[in-house]
N, C-alpha and C positions, 0 to 999 in steps of 0.2 A: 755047554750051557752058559759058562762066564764067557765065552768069545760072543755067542748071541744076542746076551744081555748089554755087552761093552758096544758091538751093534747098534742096539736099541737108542743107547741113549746117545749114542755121536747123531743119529737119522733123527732121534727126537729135538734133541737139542739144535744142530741144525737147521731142522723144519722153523721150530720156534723162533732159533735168531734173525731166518729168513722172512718173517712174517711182520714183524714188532715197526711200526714204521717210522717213517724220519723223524716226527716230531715229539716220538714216546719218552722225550726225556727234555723238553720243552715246557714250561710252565703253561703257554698258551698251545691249543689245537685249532686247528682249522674247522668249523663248523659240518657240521654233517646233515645232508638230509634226510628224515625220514627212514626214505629207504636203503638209503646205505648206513645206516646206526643199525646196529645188532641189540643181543639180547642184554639187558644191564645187567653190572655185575650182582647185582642181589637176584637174580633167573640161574646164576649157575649151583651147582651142586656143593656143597662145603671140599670134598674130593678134588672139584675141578678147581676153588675157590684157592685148595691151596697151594695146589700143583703153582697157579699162575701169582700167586702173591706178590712177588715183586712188579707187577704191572697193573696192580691194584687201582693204580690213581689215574692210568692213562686211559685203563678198559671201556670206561664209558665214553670216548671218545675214537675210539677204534675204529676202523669200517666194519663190517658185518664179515667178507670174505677172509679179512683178518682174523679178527674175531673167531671163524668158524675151524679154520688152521691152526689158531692157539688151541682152543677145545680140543682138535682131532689128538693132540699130542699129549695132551690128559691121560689118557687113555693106555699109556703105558707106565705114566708117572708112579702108578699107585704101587707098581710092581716094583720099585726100585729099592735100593737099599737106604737108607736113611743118610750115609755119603751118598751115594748118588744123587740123593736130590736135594744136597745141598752143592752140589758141582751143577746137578739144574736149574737152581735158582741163581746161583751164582751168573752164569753164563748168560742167562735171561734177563739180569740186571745191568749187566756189565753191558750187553748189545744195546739194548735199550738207551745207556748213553751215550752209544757211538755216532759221529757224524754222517749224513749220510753218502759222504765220499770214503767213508773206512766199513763202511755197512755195502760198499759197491767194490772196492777191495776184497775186503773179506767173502762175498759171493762169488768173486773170480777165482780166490784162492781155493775157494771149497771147489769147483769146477774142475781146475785143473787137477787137486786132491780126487775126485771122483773119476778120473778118467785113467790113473795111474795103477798097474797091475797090484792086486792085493797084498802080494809079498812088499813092496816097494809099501804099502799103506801101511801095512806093522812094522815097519822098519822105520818107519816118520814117527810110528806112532808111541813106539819104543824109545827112539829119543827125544820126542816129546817128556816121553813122562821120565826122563834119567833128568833131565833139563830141570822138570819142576822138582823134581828129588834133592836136586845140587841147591835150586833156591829155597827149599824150604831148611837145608841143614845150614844156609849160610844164615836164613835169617833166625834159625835156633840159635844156632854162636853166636849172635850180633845180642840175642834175647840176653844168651849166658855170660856175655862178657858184661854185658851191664846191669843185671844180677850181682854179677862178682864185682863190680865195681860202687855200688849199692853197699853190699854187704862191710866192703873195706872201709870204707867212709864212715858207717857207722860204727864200726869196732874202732876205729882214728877216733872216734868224736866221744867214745866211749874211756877210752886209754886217757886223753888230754880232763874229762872228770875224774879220772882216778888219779892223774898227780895234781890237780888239784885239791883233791878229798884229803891228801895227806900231809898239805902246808900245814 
């Protein structure tokens, strides 16, 4: 069930980062006609509304085929765990500002990811996440060292009123 679900959201997310297009993180878009504008953001569902939240600003400027790609992936969003889709919006935000020579990178690297025997894809995918493991306790201790260094200054600044208090 958890290998299926972990599935879900690398094919969902994926899909999504594969869809979002170059100028989604652009102040200005390219005009669109008509028929290539899709449904506006106030036509979708509050479910699909939040699924795609981080593209909130760009969605009315989407194509339509776009557009209908982000939707399709909706669809599984509702199932996810509440980390999950905060590692889906993340990811969706994060593509969203990437160039689109690292958005054509990144496609290639999924490619050659997709063509690699399964065992070989848990074994990336396993050090993937030992990778994000190791950054997330370096940037605990970076947190906790300047906590303690916070904490020290104030018992210092604390110490220098108390020989003061007792001239």
């Amino acid at each position: 069930m958890l290998r299926a679900l972990s599935g879900l959201i690398v094919v969902a997310a994926l899909t999504t980062l594969s869809v979002v297009p170059a100028y989604a993180g652009s102040q200005t878009s390219p005009a669109l006609t008509k028929k290539q504008q899709g449904a506006p953001w106030s036509a979708l569902t509050k479910k699909q509304q939040e699924a795609l939240e981080p593209i909130a600003q760009q969605w009315d400027s989407l194509p339509e085929v776009q557009q209908k790609r982000l939707i399709a992936t909706t669809r599984s969003f509702n199932q996810l765990s509440p980390e999950k889709k905060q590692v889906f919006h993340k990811r969706l935000l994060e593509w969203s500002k990437l160039t689109p020579e690292q958005r054509n990178r990144a496609r290639e690297k999924y490619k050659a990811y997709k063509k690699i025997s399964p065992a070989k894809r848990e074994e990336i995918k396993l050090k993937a996440l030992a990778m994000e493991a190791q950054k997330e306790k370096a940037r605990q201790a970076e947190e906790d060292a300047k906590n303690a260094a916070v904490s020290t200054d104030e018992e210092d600044s604390n110490d220098d009123e108390d020989d003061n208090s007792s001239d």
